[in-house]
N, C-alpha and C positions, 0 to 999 in steps of 0.2 A: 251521743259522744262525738260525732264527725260534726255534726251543726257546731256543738262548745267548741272544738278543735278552731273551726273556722274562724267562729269568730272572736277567739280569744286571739288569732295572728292579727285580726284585723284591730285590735287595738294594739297590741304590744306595737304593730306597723306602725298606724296611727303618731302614738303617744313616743315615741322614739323619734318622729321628724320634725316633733315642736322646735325644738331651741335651735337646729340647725336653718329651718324656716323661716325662723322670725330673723337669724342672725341676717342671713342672707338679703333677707328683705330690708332690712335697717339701711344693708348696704349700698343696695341699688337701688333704693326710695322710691317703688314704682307712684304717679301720680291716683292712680286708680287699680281698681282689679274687675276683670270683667269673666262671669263664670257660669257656667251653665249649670250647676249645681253648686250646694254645698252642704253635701245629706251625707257624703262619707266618704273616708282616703285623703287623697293627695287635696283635693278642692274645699274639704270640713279643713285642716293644716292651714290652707293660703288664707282662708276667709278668717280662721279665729288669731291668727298672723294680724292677719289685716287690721280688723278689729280691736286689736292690741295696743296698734302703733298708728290711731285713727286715719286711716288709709280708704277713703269711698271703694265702697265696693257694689258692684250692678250685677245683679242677677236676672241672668238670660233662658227662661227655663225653654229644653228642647223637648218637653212634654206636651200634653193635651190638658186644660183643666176647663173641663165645662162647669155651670153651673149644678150645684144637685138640685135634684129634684123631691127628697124627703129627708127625712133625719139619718135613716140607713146608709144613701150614698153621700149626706153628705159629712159623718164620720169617715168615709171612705176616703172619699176627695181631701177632706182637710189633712191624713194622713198621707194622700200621692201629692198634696204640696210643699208637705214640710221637708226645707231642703231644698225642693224645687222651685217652688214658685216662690214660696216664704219662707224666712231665717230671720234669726235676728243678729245673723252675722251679716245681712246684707241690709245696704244702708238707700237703695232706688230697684225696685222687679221692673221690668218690662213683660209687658202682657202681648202676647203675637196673633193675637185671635181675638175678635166682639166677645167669644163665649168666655176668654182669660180674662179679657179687663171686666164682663160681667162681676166672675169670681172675684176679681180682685176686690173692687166696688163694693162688694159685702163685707171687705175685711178693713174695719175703720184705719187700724193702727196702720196702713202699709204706704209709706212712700211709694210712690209710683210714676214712670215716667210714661205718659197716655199716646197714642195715637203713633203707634210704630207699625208699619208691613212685618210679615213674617220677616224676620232677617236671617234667621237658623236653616228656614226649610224652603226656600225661593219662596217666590209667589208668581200669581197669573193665573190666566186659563189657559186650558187647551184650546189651540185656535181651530183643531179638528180632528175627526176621529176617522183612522185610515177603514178598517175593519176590510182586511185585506184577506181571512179567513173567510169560507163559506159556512163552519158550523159560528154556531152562536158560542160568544170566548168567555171564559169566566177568567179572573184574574182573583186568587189569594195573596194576599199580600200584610204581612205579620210578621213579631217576632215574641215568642216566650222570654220571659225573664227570668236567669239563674238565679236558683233560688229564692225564686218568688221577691226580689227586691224590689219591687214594686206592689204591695200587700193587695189584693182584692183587686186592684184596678187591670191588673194586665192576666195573662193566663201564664199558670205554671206548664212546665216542659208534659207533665202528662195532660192538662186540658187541651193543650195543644194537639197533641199526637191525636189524641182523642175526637177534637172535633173536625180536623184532616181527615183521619178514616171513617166519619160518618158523611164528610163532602165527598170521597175520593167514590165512593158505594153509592152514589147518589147521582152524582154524574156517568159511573158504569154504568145505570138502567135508563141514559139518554143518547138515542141515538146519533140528534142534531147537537151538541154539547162537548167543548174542550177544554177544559181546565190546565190555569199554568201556575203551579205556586213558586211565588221568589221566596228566598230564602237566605238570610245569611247566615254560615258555619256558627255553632254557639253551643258552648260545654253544654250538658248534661242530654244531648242529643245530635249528633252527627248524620250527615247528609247520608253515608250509608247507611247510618242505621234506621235515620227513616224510609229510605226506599225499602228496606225490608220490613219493617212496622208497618206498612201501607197496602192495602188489596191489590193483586195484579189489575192495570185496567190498559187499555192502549187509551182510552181517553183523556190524558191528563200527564203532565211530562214537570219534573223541578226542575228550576232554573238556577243559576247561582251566578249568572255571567249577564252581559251584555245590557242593552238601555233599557231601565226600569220603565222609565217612559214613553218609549215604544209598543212597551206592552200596555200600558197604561192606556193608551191612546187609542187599540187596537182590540179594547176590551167592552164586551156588551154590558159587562157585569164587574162590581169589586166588590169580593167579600174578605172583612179584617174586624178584629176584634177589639184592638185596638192598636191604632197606629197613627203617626203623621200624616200616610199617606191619603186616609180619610179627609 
């Protein structure tokens, strides 16, 4: 009943900002739309808007889409792209990764504009690694998706929690070993709540502040399930 609840607001939402989106849009006649989704809300509105009133629209997905590698993931994949990587609300994807335009490449029908740097998530190397720690650093770095809106690809709020306290108990029984997970604040699990979900350890501390990159930089190790930062 709370799931139908949900997503019965998310259409009434939806289907209530048609005509005032399109109105809008007629108004100020944007040349383009440029979007990083259009799988649902406010960005599915601008795109079938768009769509409407033949308005180019480029989709910038700020996901991952590797290629699969059997029929299993890649039912998978084709479901974390629709929306993301592919619509038929969008009229050119941009792929940010060899492993996106792979993906893309397998999908005849897709307009595509080729040979773009990541533009969403920077790009480069690290030009060096301080490792300014004497124990060896682990770095976690992830985020679960509420309510699993991202199907099978990404981990729900209890896989999450789940595979933390088998890292957090793992890193306990190393002596040489520190772990730092970032984390950013995300309904259906709060930062208090997971420090209480989590074994006492002094080996391992959550972050929520300061440069991701530094820790990045400062790391022997990165484990993520899935993420950007991969």
């Amino acid at each position: 009943i709370p799931l139908k609840r949900y997503l019965n607001k998310c259409i009434v939402y939806t289907e209530s900002l048609v005509d005032d989106t399109k109105r809008i849009m007629e108004k100020i006649r944007p040349q383009k739309i440029i979007s990083h989704h259009l799988r649902w809300m406010n960005a599915s509105i601008v795109g079938h808007c768009a769509s409407e009133l033949g308005i180019d629209t480029i989709l910038i997905s700020h996901g991952s889409h590797p290629p699969p590698e059997n029929i299993t993931s890649e039912y998978e994949l084709n479901d974390l792209a629709r929306g993301l990587f592919l619509s038929p609300l969008a009229d050119k994807s941009i792929a940010q990764s060899p492993n996106a335009q792979h993906y893309c490449n397998s999908k005849n029908d897709v307009p595509t504009i080729i040979k773009y740097q990541p533009i969403m998530w920077g790009w480069g190397n690290i030009s060096s690694v301080k490792h300014t720690k004497s124990k060896f650093q682990i770095l976690h770095a992830g985020t679960f998706k509420t309510l699993c809106t991202r199907p099978w690809i990404y981990e729900t709020s209890n896989e999450f929690i789940n595979g933390l306290r088998h890292l957090v108990q793992a890193v306990k029984e190393l002596d040489d070993a520190y772990l730092i997970i970032r984390i950013r604040p995300n309904r259906e699990c709060s930062i208090t709540s997971l420090r209480k979900l989590l074994p006492e350890c002094d080996n391992y501390e959550i972050k929520t502040s300061g440069s991701f990159l530094d820790d990045l930089m400062d790391a022997d190790l990165l484990i993520s399930f899935s993420s950007t930062t991969i």
